[in-house]
C-alpha positions in Angstrom: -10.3 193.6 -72.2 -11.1 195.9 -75.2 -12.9 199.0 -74.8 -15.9 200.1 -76.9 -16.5 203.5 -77.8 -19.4 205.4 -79.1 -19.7 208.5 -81.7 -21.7 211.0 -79.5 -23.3 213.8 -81.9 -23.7 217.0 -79.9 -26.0 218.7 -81.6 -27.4 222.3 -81.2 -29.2 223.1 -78.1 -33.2 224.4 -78.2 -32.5 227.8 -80.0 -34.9 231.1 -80.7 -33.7 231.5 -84.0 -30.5 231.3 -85.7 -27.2 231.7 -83.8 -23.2 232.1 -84.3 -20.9 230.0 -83.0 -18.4 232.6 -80.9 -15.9 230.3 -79.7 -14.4 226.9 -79.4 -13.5 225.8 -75.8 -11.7 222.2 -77.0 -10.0 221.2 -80.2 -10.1 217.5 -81.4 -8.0 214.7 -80.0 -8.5 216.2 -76.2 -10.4 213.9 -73.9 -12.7 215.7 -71.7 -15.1 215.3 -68.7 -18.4 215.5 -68.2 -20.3 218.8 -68.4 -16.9 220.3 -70.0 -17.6 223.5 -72.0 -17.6 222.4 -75.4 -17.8 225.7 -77.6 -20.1 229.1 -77.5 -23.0 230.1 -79.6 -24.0 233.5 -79.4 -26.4 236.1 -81.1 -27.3 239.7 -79.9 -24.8 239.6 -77.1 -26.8 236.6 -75.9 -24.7 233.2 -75.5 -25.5 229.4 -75.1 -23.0 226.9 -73.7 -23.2 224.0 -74.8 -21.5 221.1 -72.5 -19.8 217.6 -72.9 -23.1 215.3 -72.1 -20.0 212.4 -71.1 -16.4 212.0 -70.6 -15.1 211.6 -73.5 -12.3 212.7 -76.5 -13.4 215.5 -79.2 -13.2 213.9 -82.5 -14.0 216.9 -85.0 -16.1 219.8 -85.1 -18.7 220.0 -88.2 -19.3 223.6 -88.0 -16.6 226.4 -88.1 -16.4 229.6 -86.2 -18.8 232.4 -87.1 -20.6 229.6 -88.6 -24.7 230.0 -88.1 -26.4 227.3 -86.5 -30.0 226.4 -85.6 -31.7 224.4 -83.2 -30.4 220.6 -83.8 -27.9 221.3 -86.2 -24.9 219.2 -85.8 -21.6 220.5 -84.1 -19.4 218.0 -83.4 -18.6 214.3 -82.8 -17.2 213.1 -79.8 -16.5 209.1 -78.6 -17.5 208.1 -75.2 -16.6 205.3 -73.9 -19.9 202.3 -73.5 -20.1 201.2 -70.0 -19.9 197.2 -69.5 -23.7 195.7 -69.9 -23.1 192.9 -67.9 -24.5 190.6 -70.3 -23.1 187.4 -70.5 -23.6 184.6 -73.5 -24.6 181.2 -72.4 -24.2 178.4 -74.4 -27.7 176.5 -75.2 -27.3 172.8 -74.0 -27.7 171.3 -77.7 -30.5 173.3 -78.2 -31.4 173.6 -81.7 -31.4 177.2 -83.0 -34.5 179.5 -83.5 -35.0 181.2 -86.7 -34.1 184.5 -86.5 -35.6 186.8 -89.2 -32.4 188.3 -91.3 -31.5 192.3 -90.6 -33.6 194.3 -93.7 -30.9 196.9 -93.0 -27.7 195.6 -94.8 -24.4 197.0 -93.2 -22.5 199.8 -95.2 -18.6 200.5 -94.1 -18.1 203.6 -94.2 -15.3 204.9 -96.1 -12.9 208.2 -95.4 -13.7 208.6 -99.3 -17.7 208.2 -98.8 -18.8 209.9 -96.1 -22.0 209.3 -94.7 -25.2 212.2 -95.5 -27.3 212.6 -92.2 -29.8 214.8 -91.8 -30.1 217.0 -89.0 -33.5 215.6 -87.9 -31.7 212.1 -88.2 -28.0 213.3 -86.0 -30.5 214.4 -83.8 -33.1 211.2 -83.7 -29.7 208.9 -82.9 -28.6 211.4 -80.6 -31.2 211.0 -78.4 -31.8 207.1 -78.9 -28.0 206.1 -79.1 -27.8 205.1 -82.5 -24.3 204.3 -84.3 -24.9 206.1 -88.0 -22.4 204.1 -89.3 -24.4 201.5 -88.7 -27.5 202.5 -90.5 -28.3 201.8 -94.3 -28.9 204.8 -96.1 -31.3 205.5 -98.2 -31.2 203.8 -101.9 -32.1 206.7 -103.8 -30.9 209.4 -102.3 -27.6 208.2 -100.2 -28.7 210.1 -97.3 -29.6 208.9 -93.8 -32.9 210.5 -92.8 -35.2 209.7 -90.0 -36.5 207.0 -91.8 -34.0 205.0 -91.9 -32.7 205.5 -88.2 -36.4 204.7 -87.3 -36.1 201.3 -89.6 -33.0 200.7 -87.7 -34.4 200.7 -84.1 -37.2 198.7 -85.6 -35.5 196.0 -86.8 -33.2 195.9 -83.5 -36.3 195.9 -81.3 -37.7 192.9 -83.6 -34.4 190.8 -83.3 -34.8 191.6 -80.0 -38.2 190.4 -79.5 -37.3 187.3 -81.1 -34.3 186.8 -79.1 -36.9 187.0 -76.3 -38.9 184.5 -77.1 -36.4 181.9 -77.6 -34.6 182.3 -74.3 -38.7 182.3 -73.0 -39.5 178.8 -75.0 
């Protein structure tokens, strides 16, 4: 059986003001467990830990050392294993399909030569709802991934959803 894995974005805990980040803990490639010390912020000989939220391997830091952060600001990625769902797929007995109302988000592959551009108020937004960024459309204009569009994404995920719903309901 194939394991899934998810991109975890620690981000910056709730901060008074800006801090320094004093000291790394883990480097990439080294799987950790949960409630591992991460790396060290610190400001005015006052420090905040901040703490694998899962088991899981350290895939890059985005913030250096001495770097200042603030609250939310991204510092590193880190892939966790999913835990099985226990969903299974049943075939409908000659059923015919529902119309289900097409994504509005197209997918974009992300490429080691086009990153993606989050914003910190977006990291932070999938953070908390367990969003896959790479997974989100950016915006058209800009090329950036803002709240927005993470908010457009859950939408249109709770809509399919929804309709899925229904269907199995009917």
């Amino acid at each position: 059986m194939n394991k899934n894995y998810t991109t975890h974005l620690i981000c910056a805990p709730e901060l008074p003001h800006t801090v320094a980040v004093a000291l790394f803990h883990v480097e990439p490639g080294q799987i950790v467990p949960r409630d591992t010390l991460l790396l060290t912020l610190e400001c005015k000989g006052k420090t905040w830990p901040v703490l694998a939220p899962e088991t899981g391997e350290i895939s890059s830091f985005m913030v250096g050392m001495d770097e200042e952060v603030n609250t939310g600001d991204l510092l590193l990625l880190m892939e966790v294993e999913e835990e099985p769902t226990g969903f299974v797929y049943i075939e409908p007995e000659d059923a015919p399909s529902p119309p289900i109302a097409p994504a509005r988000n197209t997918l974009i592959q992300p490429s080691s030569s086009n990153p993606l551009k989050i914003t910190p108020a977006a990291a932070q937004l999938a953070a908390r709802l367990g969003v896959d960024l790479s997974q989100v459309t950016a915006n058209g204009l800009t090329g950036e991934i803002g709240e927005r569009e993470v908010e457009q994404y859950v939408r249109d995920i709770l809509l399919r959803w929804q309709q899925l719903k229904q269907w199995i309901n009917e």
